[in-house]
N, C-alpha and C positions, 0 to 999 in steps of 0.2 A: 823324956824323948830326946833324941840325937837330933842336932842338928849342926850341916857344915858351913863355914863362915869363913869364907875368904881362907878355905883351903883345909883348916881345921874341922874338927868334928870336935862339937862342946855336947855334954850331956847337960838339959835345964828341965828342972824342977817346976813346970809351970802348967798353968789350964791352957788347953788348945784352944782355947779363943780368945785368947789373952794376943794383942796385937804384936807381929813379928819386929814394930819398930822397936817397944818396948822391950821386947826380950832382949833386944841389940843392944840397947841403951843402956837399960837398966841390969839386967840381969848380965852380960857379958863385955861391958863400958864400953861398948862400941860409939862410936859420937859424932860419925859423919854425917849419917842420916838423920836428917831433923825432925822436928813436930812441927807444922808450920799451921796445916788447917786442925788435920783432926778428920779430914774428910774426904780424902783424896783425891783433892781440888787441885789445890797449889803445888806438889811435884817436890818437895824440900825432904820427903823422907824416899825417894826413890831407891829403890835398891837392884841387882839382877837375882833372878830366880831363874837358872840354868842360862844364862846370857838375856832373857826379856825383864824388861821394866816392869817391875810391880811398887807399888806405892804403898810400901810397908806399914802405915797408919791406920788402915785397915783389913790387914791381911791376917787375918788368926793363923797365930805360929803352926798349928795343929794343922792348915791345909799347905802349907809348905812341903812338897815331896822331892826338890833337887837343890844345890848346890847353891848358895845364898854370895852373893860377891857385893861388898859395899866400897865406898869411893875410898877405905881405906887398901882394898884390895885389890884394885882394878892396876894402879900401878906402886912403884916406891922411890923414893924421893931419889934415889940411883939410877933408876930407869922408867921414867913418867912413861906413862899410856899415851898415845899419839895426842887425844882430846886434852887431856893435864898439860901437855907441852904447850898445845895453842892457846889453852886456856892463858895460861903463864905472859908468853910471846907477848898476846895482845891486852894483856892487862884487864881481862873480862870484869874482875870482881871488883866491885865496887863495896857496900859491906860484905858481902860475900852469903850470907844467909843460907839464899838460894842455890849455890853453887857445886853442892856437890849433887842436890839432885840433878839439879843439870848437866853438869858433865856426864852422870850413870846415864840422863837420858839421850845425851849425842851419843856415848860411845854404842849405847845398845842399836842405834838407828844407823849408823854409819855404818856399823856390822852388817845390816839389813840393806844397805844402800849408799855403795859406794864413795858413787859418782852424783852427788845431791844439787839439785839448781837451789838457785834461792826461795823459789815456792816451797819446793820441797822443805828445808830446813823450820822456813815457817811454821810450814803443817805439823812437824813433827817436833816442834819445841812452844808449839803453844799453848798446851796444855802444860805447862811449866812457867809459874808466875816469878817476874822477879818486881820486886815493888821498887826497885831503884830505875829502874826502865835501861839496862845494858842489852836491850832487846839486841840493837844494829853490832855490838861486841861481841854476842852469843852467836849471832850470826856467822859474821867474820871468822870468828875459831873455831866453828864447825868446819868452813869453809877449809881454813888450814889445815884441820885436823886430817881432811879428808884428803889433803894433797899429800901433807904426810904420811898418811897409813900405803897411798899409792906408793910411793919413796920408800916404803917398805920400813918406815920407824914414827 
């Protein structure tokens, strides 16, 4: 089967129920997206699937039908994604684990909503565990992230 990955098209040799984290991981050493639960609890294997969050640990490669973006692709160390940049700024990661689910899922939500209060960010990052507790840092960099994308970078 074909599938595209942060811009490429890779052909993989796999069962369609075989989980899309793995295929990233294993089969195409992709390695931002983590194994954290297993159950698409915790948010550490996040990826986009045509810009929306899906939680690649249980997503069968085989029901994947658009364009696969992981935190290796979203931006590049030349030009960080508005969310990488806040990320950075405010010093979010602590062991970092969690982190790149997280940023795939600000960046997906902030796409979806601009202009976010602090409830908002809440709601839409709480489904994303970080066991270090940088809750009030993940915050804050959404917070930036969001002025920045306004500012237009």
């Amino acid at each position: 089967m074909q599938l595209t990955v942060n811009g490429k098209t890779h052909d993989v040799d796999v069962e369609p129920e075989m989980p899309l984290l793995w295929v990233l991981r294993d089969e195409l050493g992709i390695t931002g997206p983590k194994y954290g639960c297993g159950i698409a609890f915790c948010g550490a294997c996040t990826v986009h699937v045509d810009g929306a969050p899906v939680r690649s640990c249980m997503t069968p490669v085989g029901t994947v039908a658009g364009a696969v973006t992981t935190i290796e692709g979203l931006g590049t160390p030349a030009a960080l994604h508005a969310v990488q940049k806040a990320w950075v700024a405010l010093q979010v990661a602590q062991c970092g684990y969690c982190q790149s689910g997280q940023i795939m899922t600000a960046a997906s939500f902030l796409q979806a909503n601009p202009d976010p209060s602090d409830q908002d960010i809440d709601d839409a990052m709480a489904a994303n565990l970080c066991r270090c507790g940088t809750y009030p840092r993940i915050r804050a960099a959404v917070k930036q992230a969001a002025q920045n994308l306004k500012q237009g970078g």
